[in-house]
C-alpha positions as CSV (number, residue, x, y, z in Angstrom):
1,X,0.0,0.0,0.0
2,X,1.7,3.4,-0.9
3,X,1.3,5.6,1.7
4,X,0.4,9.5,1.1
5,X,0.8,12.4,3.4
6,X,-3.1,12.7,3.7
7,X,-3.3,8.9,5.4
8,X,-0.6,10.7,8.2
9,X,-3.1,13.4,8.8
10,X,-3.0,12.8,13.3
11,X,0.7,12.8,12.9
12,X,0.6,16.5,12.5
13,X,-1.7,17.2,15.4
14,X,1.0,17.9,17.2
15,X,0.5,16.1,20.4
16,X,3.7,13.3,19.8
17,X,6.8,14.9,18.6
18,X,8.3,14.4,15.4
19,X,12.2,13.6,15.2
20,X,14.7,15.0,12.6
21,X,17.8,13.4,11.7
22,X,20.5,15.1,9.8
23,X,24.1,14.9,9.0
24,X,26.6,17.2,8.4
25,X,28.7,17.2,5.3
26,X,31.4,14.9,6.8
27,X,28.8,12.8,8.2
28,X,28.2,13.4,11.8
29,X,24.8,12.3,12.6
30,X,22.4,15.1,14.6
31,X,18.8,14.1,15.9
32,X,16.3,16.6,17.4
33,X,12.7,17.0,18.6
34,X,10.8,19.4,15.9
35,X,7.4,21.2,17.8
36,X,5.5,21.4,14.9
37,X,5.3,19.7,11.6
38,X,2.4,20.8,9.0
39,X,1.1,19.5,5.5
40,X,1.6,21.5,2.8
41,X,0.4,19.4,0.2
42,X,0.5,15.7,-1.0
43,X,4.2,16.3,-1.6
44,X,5.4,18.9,1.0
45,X,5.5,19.0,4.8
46,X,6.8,22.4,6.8
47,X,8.9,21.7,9.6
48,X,9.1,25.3,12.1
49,X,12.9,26.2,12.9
50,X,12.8,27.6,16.3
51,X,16.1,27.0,18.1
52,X,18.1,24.0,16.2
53,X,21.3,25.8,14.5
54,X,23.0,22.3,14.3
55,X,19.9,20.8,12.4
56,X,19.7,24.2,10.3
57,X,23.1,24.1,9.2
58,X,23.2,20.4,8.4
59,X,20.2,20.8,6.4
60,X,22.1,23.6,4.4
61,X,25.1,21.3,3.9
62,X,23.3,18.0,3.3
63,X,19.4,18.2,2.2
64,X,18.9,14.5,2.7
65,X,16.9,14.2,6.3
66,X,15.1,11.6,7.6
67,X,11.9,12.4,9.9
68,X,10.0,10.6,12.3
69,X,6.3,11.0,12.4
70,X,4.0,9.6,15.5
71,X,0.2,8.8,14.7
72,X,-1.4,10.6,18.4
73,X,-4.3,8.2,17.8
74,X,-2.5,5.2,17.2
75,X,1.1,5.1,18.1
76,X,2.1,4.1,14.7
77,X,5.2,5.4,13.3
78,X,6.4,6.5,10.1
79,X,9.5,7.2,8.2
80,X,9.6,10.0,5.9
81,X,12.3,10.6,3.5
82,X,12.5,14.0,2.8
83,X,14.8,16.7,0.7
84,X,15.2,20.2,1.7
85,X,13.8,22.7,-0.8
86,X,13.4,26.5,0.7
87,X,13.1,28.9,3.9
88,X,10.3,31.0,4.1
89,X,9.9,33.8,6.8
90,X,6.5,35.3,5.3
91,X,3.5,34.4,4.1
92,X,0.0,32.8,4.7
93,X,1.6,29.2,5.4
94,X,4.6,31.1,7.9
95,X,1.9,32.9,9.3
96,X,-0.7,30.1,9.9
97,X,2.9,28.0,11.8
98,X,3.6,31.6,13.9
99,X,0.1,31.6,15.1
100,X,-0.2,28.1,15.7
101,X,2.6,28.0,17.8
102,X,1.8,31.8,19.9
103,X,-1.0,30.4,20.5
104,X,-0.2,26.8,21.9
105,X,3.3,28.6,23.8
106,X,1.0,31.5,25.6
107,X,-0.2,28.6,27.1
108,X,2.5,28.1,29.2
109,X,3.6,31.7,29.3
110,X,6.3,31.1,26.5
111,X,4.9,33.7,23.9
112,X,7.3,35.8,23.7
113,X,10.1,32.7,23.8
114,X,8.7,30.4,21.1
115,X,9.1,32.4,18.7
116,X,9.0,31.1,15.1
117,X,12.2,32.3,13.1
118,X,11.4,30.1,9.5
119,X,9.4,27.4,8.5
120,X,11.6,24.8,6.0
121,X,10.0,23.3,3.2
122,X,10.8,19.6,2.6
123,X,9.4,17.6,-0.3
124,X,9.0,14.3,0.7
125,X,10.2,11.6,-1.5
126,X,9.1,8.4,0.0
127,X,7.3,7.4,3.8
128,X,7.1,4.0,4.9
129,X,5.5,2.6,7.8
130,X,7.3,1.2,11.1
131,X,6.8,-2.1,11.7
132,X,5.7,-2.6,15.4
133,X,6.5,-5.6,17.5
134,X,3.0,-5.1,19.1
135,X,-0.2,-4.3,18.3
136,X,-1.3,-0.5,18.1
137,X,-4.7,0.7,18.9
138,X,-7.4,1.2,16.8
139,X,-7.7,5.0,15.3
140,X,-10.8,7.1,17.2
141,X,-12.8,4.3,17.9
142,X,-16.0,4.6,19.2
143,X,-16.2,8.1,16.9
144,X,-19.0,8.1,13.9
145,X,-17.5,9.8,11.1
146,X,-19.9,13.6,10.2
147,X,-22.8,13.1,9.3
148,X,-23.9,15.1,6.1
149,X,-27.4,15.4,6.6
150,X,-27.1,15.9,10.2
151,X,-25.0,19.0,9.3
152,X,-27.4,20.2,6.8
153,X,-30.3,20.0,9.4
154,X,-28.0,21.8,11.7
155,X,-27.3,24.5,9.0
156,X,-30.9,25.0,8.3
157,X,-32.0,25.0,11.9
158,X,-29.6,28.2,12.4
159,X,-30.8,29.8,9.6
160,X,-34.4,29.4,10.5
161,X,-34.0,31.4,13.9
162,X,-34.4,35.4,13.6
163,X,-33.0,36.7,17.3
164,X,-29.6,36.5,18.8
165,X,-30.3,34.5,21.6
166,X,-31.9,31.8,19.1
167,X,-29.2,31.7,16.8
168,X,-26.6,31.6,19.4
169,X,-28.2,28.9,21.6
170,X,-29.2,27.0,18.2
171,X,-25.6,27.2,17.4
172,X,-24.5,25.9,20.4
173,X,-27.2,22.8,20.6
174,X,-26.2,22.0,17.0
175,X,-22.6,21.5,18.3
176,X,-23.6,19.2,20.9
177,X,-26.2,17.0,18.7
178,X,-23.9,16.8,15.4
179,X,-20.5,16.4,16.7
180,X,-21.0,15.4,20.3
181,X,-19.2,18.1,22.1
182,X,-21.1,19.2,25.5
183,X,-18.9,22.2,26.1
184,X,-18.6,25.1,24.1
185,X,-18.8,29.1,23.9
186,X,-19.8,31.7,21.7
187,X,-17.8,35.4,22.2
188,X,-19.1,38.5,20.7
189,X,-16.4,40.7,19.4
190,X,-16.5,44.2,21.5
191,X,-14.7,46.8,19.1
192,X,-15.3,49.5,21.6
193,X,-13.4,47.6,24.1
194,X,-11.0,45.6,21.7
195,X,-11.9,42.3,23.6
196,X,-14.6,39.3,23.2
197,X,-17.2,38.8,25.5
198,X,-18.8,35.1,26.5
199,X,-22.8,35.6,25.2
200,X,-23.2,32.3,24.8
201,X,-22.3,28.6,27.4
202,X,-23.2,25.3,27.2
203,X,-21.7,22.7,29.8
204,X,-20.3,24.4,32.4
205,X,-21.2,24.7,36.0
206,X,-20.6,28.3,35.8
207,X,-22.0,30.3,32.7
208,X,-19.2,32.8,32.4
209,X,-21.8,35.1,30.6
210,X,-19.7,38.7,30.5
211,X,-16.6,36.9,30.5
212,X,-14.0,38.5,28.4
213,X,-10.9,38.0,26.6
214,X,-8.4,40.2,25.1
215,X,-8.3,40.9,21.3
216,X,-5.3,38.8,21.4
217,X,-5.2,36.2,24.0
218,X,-4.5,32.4,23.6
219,X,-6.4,30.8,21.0
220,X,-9.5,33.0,21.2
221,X,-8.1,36.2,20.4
222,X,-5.7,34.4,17.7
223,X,-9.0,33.2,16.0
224,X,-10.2,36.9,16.5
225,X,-7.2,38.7,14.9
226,X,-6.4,36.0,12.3
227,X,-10.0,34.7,11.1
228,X,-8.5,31.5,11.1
229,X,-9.5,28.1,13.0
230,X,-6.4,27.6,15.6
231,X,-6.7,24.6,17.7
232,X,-4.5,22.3,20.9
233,X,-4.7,18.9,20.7
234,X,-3.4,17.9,24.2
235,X,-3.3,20.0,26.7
236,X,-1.7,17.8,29.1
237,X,1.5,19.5,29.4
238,X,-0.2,23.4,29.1
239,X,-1.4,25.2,31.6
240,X,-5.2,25.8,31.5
241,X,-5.6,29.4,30.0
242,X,-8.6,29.7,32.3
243,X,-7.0,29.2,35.6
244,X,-4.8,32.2,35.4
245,X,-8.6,34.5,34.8
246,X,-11.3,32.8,36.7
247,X,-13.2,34.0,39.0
248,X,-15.0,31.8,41.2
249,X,-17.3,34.1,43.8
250,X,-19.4,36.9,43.2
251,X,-17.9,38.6,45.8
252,X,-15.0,39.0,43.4
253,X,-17.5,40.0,40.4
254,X,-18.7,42.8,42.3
255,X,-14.8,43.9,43.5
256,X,-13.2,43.6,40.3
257,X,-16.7,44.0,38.2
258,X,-14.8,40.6,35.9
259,X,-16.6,37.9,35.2
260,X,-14.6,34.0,35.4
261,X,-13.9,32.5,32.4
262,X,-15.8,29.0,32.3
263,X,-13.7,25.8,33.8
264,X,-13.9,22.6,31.9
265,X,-11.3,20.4,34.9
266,X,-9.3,18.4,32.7
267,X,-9.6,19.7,29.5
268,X,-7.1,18.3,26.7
269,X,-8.4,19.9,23.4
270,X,-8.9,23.1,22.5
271,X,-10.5,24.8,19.3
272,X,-11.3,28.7,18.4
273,X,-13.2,29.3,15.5
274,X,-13.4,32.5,14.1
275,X,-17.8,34.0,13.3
276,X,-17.0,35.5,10.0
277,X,-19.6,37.4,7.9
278,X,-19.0,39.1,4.7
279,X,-14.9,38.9,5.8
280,X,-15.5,40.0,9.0
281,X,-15.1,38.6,12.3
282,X,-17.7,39.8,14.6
283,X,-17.4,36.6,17.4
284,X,-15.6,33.1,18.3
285,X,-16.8,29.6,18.5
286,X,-14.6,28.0,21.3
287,X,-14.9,24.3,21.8
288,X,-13.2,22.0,24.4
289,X,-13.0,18.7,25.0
290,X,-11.4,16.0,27.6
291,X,-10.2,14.0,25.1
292,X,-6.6,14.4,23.8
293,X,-7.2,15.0,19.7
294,X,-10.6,15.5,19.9
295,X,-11.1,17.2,16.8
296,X,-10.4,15.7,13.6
297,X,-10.5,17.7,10.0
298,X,-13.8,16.9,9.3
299,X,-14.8,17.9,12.4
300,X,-12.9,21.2,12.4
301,X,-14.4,22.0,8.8
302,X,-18.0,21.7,10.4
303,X,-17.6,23.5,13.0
304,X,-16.4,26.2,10.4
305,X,-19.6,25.4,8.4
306,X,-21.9,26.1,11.2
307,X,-19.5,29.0,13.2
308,X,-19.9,31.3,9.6
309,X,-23.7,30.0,9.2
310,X,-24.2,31.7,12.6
311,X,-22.2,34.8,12.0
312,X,-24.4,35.2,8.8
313,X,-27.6,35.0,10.4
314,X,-26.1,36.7,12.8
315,X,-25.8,39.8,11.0
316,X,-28.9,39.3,9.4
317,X,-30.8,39.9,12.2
318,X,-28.5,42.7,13.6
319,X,-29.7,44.3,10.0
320,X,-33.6,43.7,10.7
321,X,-33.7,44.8,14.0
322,X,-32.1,47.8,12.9
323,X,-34.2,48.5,10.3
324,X,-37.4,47.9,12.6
325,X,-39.7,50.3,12.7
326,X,-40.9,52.4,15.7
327,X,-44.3,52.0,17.3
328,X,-46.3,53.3,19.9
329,X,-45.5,52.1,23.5
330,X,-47.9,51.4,26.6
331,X,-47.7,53.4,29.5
332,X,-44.9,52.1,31.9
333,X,-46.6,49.3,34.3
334,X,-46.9,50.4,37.9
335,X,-44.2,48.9,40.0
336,X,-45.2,46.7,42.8
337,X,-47.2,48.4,45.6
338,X,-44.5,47.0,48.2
339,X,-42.0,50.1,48.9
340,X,-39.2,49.0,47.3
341,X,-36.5,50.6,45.6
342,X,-34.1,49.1,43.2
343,X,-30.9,51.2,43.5
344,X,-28.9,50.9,40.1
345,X,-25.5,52.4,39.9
346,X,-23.6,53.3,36.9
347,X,-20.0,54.1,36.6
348,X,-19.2,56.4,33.3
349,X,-15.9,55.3,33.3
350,X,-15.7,51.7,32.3
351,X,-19.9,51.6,32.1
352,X,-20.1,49.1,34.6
353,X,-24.0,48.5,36.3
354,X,-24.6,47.5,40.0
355,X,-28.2,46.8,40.7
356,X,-28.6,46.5,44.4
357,X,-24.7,46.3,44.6
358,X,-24.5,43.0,43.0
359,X,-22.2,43.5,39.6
360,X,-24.6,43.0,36.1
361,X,-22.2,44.0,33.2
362,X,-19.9,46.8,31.8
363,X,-19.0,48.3,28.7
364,X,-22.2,49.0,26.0
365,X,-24.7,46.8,27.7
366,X,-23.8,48.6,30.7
367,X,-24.1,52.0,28.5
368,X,-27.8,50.5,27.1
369,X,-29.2,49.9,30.5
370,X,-28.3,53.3,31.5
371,X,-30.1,55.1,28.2
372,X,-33.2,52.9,29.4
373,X,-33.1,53.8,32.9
374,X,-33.0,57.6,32.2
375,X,-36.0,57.3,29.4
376,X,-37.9,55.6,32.0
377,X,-37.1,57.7,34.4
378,X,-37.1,61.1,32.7
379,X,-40.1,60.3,30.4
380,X,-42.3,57.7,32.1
381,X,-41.5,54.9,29.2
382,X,-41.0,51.1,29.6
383,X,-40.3,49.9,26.0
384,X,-37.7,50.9,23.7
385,X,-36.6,50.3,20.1
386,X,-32.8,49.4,18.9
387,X,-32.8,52.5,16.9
388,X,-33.3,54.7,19.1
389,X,-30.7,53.2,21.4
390,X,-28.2,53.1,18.7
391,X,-28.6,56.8,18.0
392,X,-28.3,57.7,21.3
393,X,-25.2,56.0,22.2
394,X,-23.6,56.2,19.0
395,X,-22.3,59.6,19.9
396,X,-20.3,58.8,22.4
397,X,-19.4,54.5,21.1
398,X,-19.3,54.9,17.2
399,X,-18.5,50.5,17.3
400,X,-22.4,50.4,19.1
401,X,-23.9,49.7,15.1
402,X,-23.1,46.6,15.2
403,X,-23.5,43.7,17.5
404,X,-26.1,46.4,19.6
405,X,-29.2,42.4,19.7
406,X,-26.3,40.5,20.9
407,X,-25.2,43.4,23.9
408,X,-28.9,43.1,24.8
409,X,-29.0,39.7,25.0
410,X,-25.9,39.7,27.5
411,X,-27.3,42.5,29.8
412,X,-30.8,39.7,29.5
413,X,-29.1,37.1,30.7
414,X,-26.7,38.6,32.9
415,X,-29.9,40.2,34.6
416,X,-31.7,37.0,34.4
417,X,-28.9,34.8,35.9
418,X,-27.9,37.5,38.9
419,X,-31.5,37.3,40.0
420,X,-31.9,40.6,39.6
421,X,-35.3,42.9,40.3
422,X,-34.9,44.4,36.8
423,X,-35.7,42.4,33.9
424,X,-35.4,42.9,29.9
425,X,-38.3,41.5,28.1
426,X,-37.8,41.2,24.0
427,X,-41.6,42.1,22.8
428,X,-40.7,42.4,19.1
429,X,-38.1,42.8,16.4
430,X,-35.9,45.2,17.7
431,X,-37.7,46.1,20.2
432,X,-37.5,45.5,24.6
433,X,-39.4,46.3,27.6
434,X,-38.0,47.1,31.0
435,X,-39.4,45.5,34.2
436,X,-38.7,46.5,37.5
437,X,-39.6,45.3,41.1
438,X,-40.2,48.3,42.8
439,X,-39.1,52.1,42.2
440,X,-36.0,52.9,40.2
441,X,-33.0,54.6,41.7
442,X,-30.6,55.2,39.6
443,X,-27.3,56.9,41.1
444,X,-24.8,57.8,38.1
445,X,-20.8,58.2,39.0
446,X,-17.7,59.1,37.0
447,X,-15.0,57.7,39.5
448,X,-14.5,54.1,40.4
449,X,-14.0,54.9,43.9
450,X,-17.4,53.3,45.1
451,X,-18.4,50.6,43.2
């Protein structure tokens, strides 16, 4: 059976490494361990030069190098013959290797050390199998392959739903019933605050709704600033990029108003998958598993298939709900005859909300429940439409045209999951209605000094 670099595709999952052996031109043999190995094509592999100066300059002297590939699923080995053919230091391919490998060293606070100096190009001219003295295991057993008409139902069951707390939970569901992954994200991207917020969990025993993560942190912000899929296939010697943010009480919500990122214990896989619509990404699909090489290609491509089917629809409905016209609004519903007062404080200068000094949200859903709370307050209102708030706070937050449905729906369920005596009830494309337990206080600030 003649093998082609295709069959090899877990041996470039990175999780075993690969060995290089070289020789100089006098023949002193050299063997190292290689990070990352990638397919170019059916006749190509890309090997990253990092740190090896004795590999590099027997390359250069003598092109004919041997390479050891692991199947992660398997154990099977593989022998590659290969022949040195060019350097590159720019380009899509160098670039997808640099990111690839930022992303996989931040986890271990190496960033700024594993840094990728070339990627080699090798053709390979022959690969032959190992024999193995005992038997391997069998490849991802247990593990249907994709199911095309699964996917299709999945596609068509996003595209079906018309508000962003449908298309988002939708998207996550379809994750879990196609592919069988129970724990997964969806992060909105927040130009005003150059970060992605968590709007969307499934499987966690803490949401981390309002979570955030920098425009370019670990694998989430690489997806973000790249728009391409970057995953880890064992994270057993990585340090959990969660750990080093999360937040566990709500006593340390409401001191640092951060949310936790989510905590899946003993997770080996990770995947980011950029939400692009129209070449641009507005939010990330992450995905994690317990399972070392958890996603295959095909897995990875549909995730891709259903991550841009939601940023479509996505957008879509951004579009519609902006586009929804006004109409007349019932009078504000009496509060409860009780006495109570809701005290809501907002601080100008990150936009952070406090309702009865429990932490809600920052940044422009912080900024919308403000606008709300003065209408209602100033002009006896309940309901209001997305237009309006849009022109309102796009003044002072140019970035609030887009992603405005999915800033309400994190302030909804932010409100929703803190308990909280104000609610936000959708009553119509584009439109909301605001709730309340009681009476209304709303105390604005400028400092942070008393949150």
């Amino acid at each position: 059976m003649n093998l082609r670099l295709s069959d090899l595709s877990a041996c470039f999952e990175g999780v075993i490494p690969s060995i290089i052996a070289t020789a100089s031109a006098d023949g002193m043999p050299n063997i190292s361990y290689l990070s990352h190995v990638v397919q170019v094509d059916e006749e190509h592999v890309a090997l990253s030069n990092q740190f090896f100066a004795k590999t590099a300059a027997n390359v250069r002297a003598n092109p004919k190098v041997t390479l050891i590939l692991v199947d992660g699923f398997t154990g099977d080995q593989f022998l590659l013959d290969i022949g040195f053919v060019r350097s590159i230091d720019t380009g899509a391919l160098f670039d997808k290797i640099a990111r690839q490998l930022k992303a996989s060293s931040a986890q271990v606070g190496m960033s700024d050390v594993m840094r990728l100096r070339s990627a080699d190009i090798f053709r390979v001219h022959g690969i032959e199998k190992v024999p193995s003295p005992v038997e391997t295991a069998l490849a991802m057993a247990g593990r249907a392959p994709v199911s095309l008409p699964a996917l299709s139902e999945a596609i068509n069951a996003i595209e079906q739903q018309a508000e962003a707390d449908e298309i988002i939970d939708t998207l996550l569901d379809e994750v879990q019933r196609v592919l069988g992954y129970g724990n997964a994200l969806v992060l909105i991207h927040d130009n005003h605050r150059g970060c992605l917020i968590t709007t969307g969990s499934i499987g966690y025993e803490r949401s981390g709704l309002g979570s955030e993560v920098a425009g370019s942190e670990g694998l989430i912000g690489a997806a973000a600033t790249s728009g391409q899929t970057i995953k880890v296939s064992d994270m057993s010697r990585v340090r959990r990029f969660g750990e080093a943010i999360g937040l566990e009480t709500e006593g340390a919500e409401n001191t640092t108003r951060t949310v936790g990122f989510p905590q899946l214990p003993r997770a080996m896989s990770q995947i980011a998958v950029p939400m692009t619509a129209r070449g641009t990404v507005t939010g990330v699909l992450f995905v994690e598993s317990t399972e070392r090489l958890a996603f295959r290609q095909e897995d990875e491509a549909a995730l891709e298939i259903l991550a841009k089917q939601a940023a479509g629809v996505l957008r879509a409905s951004e579009r519609e709900a902006a586009a929804a016209e006004p109409r007349q609004t019932a009078p504000a519903p009496e509060p409860a005859v009780n006495g109570r007062k809701v005290h809501v404080a907002h601080h100008r200068f990150d936009d952070s909300v406090f309702v009865d000094g429990t932490y809600i949200v920052k940044g422009v859903a912080g900024t919308l429940l403000r606008l709300m709370l003065d209408w209602h307050l100033s002009e006896g209102r309940s309901e209001f439409t997305n237009r309006e708030m849009r022109l309102a706070a796009g003044a002072r937050m140019p970035e609030i045209k887009d992603n405005l449905e999915t800033r309400l729906l994190l302030l909804r369920r932010r409100l929703e999951e803190k308990h909280a005596p104000i609610r936000l009830i959708r009553v119509g494309r584009g439109r909301v209605r605001l709730e309340a337990e009681g009476s209304l206080v709303l105390n604005a600030t400028t400092g942070d000094d008393d949150a």
